[in-house]
NUVOVO-264761 format. One record per residue (C-alpha): residue number from 1; residue in three letters; x, z, y. Coordinates in Angstrom, 2 decimals, always signed. Example, Ala and Ser with C-alpha at 12.3 -4.5 7.8 and 13.67 -1.06 7.14 Angstrom:
// residues 2
+-----+-----+---------+---------+---------+
|   n | res |      px |      pz |      py |
+-----+-----+---------+---------+---------+
|   1 | ALA |  +12.30 |   +7.80 |   -4.50 |
|   2 | SER |  +13.67 |   +7.14 |   -1.06 |
+-----+-----+---------+---------+---------+
END
This chain:
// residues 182
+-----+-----+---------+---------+---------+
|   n | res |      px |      pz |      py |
+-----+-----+---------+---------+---------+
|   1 | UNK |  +79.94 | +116.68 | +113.76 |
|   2 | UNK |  +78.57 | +115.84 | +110.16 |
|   3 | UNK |  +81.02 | +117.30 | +107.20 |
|   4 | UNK |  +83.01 | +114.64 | +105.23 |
|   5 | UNK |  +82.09 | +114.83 | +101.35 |
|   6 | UNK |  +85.35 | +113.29 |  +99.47 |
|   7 | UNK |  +85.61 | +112.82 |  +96.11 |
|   8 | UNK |  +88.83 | +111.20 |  +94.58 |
|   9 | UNK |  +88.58 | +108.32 |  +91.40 |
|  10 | UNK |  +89.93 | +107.95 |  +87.95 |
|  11 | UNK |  +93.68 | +109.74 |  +88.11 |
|  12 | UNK |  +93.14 | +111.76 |  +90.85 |
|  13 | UNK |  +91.94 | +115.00 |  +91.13 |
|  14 | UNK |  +90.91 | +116.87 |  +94.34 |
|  15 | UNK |  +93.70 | +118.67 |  +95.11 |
|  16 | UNK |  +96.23 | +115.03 |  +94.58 |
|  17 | UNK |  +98.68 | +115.16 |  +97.19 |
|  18 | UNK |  +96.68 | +112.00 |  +98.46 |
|  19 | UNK |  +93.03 | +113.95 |  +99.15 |
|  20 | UNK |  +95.10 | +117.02 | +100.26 |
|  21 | UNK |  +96.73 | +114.96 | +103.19 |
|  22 | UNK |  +93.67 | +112.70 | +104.41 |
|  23 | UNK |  +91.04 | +115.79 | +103.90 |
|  24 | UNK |  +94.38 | +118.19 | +106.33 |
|  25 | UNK |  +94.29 | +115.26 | +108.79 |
|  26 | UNK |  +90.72 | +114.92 | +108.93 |
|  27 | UNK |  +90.48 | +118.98 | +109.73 |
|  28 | UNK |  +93.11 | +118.97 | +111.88 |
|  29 | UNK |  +90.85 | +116.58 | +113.88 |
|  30 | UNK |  +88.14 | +119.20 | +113.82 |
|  31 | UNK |  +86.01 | +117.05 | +110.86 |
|  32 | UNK |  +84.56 | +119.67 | +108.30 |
|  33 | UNK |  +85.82 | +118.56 | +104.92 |
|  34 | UNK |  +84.27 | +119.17 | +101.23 |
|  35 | UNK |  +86.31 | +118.03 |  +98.53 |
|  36 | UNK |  +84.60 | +117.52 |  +94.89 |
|  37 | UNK |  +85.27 | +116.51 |  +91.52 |
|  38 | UNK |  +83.78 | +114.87 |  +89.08 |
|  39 | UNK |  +81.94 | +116.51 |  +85.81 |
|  40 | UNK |  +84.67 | +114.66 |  +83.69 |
|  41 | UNK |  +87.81 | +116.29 |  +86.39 |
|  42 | UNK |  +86.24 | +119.34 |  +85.77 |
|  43 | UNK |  +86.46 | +119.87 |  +82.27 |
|  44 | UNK |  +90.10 | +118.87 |  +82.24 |
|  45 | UNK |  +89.03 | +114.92 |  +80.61 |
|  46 | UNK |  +91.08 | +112.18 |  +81.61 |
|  47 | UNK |  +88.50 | +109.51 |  +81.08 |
|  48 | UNK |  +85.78 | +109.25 |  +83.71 |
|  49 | UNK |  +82.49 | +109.80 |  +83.01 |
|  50 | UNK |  +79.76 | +106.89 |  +82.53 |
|  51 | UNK |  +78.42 | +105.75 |  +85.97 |
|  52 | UNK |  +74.85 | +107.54 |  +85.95 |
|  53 | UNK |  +76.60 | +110.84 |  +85.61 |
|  54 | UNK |  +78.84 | +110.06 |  +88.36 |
|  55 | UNK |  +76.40 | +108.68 |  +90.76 |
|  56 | UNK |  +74.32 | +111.66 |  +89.97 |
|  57 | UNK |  +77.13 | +114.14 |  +90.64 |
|  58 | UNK |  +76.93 | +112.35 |  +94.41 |
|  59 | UNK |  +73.17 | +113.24 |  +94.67 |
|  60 | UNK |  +73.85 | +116.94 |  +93.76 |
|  61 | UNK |  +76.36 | +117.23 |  +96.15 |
|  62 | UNK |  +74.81 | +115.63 |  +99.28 |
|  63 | UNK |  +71.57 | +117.78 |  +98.31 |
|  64 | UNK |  +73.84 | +120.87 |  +97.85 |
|  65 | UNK |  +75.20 | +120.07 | +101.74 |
|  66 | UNK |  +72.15 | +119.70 | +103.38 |
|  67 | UNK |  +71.28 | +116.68 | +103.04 |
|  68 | UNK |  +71.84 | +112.98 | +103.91 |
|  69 | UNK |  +71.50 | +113.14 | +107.46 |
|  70 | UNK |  +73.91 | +115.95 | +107.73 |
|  71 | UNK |  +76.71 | +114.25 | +105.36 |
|  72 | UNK |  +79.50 | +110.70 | +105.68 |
|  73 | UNK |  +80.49 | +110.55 | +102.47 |
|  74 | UNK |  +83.34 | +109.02 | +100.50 |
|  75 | UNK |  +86.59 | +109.09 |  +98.47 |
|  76 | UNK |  +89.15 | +107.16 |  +97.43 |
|  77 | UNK |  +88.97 | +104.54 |  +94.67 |
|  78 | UNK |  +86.47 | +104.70 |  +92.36 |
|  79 | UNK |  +85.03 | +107.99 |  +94.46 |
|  80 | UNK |  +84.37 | +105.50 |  +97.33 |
|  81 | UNK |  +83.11 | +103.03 |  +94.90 |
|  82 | UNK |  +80.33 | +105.72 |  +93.65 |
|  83 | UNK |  +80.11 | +106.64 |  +97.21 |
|  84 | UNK |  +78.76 | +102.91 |  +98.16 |
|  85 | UNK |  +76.18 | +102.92 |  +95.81 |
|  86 | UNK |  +74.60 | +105.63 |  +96.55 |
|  87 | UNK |  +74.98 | +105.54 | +100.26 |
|  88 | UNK |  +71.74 | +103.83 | +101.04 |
|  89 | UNK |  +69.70 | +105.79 |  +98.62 |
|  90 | UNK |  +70.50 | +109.31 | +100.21 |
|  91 | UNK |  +70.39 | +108.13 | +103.71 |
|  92 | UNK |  +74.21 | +109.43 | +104.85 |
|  93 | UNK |  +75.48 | +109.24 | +108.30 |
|  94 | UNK |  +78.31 | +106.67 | +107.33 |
|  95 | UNK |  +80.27 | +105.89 | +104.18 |
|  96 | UNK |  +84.44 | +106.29 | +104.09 |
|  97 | UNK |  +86.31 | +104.30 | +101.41 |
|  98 | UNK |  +90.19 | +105.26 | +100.99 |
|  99 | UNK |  +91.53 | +101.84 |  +98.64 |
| 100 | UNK |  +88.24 | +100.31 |  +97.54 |
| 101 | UNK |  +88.16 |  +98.59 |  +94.10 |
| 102 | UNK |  +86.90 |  +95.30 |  +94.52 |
| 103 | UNK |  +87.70 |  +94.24 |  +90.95 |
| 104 | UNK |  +90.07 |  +95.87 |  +88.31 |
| 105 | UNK |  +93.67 |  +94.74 |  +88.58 |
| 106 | UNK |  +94.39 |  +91.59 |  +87.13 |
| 107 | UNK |  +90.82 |  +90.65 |  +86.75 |
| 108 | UNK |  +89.49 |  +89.02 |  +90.27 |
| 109 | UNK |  +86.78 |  +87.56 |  +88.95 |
| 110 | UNK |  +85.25 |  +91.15 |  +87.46 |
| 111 | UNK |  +83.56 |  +92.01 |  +91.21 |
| 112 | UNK |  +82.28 |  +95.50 |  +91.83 |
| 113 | UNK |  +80.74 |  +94.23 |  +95.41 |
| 114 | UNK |  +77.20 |  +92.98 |  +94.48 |
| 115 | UNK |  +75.71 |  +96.07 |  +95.89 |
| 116 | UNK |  +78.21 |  +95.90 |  +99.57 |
| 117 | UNK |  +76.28 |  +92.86 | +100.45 |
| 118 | UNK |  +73.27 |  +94.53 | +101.28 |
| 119 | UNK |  +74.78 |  +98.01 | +102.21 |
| 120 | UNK |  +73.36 |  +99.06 | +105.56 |
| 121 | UNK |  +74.99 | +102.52 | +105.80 |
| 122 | UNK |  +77.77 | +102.14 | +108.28 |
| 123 | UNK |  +80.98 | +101.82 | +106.35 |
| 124 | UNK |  +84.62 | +102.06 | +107.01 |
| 125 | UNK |  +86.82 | +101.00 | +103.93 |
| 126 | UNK |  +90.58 | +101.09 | +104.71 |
| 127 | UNK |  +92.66 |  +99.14 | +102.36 |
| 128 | UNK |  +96.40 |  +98.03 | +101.88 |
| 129 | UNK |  +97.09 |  +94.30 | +102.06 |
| 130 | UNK |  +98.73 |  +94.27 |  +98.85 |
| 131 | UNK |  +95.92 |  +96.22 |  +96.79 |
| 132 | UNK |  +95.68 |  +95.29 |  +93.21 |
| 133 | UNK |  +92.20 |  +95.72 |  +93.19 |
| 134 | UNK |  +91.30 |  +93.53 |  +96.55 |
| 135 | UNK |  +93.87 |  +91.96 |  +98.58 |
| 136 | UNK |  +93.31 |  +90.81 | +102.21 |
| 137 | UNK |  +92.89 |  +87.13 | +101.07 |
| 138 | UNK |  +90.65 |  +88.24 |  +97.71 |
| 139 | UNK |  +88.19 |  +90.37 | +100.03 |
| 140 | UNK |  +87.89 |  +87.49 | +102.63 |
| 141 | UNK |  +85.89 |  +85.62 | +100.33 |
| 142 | UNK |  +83.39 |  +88.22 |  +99.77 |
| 143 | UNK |  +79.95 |  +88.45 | +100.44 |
| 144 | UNK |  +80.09 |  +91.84 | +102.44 |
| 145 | UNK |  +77.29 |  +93.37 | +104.80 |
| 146 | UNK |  +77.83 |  +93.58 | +108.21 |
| 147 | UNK |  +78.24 |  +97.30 | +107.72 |
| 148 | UNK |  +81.26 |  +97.31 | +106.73 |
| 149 | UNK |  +84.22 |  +97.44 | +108.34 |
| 150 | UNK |  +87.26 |  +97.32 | +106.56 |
| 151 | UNK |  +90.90 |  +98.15 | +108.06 |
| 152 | UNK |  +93.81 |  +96.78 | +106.56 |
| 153 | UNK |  +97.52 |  +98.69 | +106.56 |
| 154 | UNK | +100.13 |  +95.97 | +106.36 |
| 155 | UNK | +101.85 |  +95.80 | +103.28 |
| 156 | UNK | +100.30 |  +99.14 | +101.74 |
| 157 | UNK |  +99.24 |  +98.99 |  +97.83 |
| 158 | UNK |  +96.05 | +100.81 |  +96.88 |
| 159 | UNK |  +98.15 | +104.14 |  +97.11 |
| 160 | UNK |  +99.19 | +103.01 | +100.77 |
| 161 | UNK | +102.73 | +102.37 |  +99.30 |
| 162 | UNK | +105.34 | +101.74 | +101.15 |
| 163 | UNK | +105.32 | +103.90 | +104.17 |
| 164 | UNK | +103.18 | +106.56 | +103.43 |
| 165 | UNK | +102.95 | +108.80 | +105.69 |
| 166 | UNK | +102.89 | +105.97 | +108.30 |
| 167 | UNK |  +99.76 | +104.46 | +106.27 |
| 168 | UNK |  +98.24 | +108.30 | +105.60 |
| 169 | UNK |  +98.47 | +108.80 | +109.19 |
| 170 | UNK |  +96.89 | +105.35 | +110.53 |
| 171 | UNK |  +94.20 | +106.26 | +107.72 |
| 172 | UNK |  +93.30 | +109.46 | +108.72 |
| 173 | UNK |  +93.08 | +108.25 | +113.12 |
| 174 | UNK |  +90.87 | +105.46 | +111.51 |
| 175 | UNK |  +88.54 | +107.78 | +109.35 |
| 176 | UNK |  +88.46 | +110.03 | +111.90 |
| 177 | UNK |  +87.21 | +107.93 | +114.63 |
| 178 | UNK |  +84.94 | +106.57 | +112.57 |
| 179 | UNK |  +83.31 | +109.45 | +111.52 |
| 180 | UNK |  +83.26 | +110.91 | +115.08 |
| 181 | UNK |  +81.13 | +107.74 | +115.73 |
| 182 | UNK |  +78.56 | +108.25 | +113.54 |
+-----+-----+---------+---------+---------+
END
């Protein structure tokens, strides 16, 4: 079974009460789990770093782990988001997003998804219906690989509001299975 690097976005940290309960699920299912942060989490900054450093902080720690082969990354939010764009590159088993951001809140037209249209790492991304940042009827206008398979939770937000554990639970079953497959 490959280990699951996760690395949580902008106001999260990796031990937020969200990566603790996906990364306990994940182990519970016998899934080896390495959390990260980010240089900017690190040092205690609020504001995340510029994107180079952050994709590069991906490279160090798929190298660190042994490799692309041996590695599914991904994270929630923005962590997933880095996660996509390097997927390819480092030749991971399969990419995990937790609450993708399609576009910033408010701002549809602002698409982060140029790069998901020719992903060709298998990818999961598992996001609420009512997701600021890419709602079931935004994201069905996309131009997404066929990689990608995306999940919805009915009526979850991008923090899988209301019904959280419900949503945590359904996420974790769905993560899990789909990094058992690959």
């Amino acid at each position: 079974m490959p280990t699951f690097l996760f690395a949580h976005g902008a106001g999260g940290g990796m031990n937020s009460p969200f990566m603790t309960a996906v990364a306990r699920g994940l182990e519970e299912r016998g899934i080896d789990v390495v959390r990260f942060e980010f240089p900017y989490m690190k040092a205690g900054r609020r504001v995340p770093d510029r994107e180079p450093v952050l994709l590069q902080a991906w490279r160090d720690v798929v190298v660190e782990h042994g490799g692309g082969a041996a590695v599914v990354i991904g994270g929630k939010s923005m962590g997933g988001r880095m996660a996509s764009m390097v997927a390819d590159e480092l030749g991971v088993r399969a990419l995990v997003c937790f609450g993708y951001p399609f576009h910033p809140p408010g701002q549809p037209e602002k698409l982060r998804t140029k790069h998901l249209a020719a992903l060709t790492t298998p990818a999961l991304i598992i996001q609420g219906e009512r997701d600021p940042f890419g709602t079931r009827d935004d994201v069905a206008g996309y131009a997404l690989s066929p990689a990608i398979e995306i999940a919805w939770l009915a009526g979850a937000d991008h923090s899988y509001q209301p019904r959280v554990r419900e949503n945590f639970a359904r996420a974790v079953d769905l993560a899990a299975g789909f990094i058992e497959q690959h």
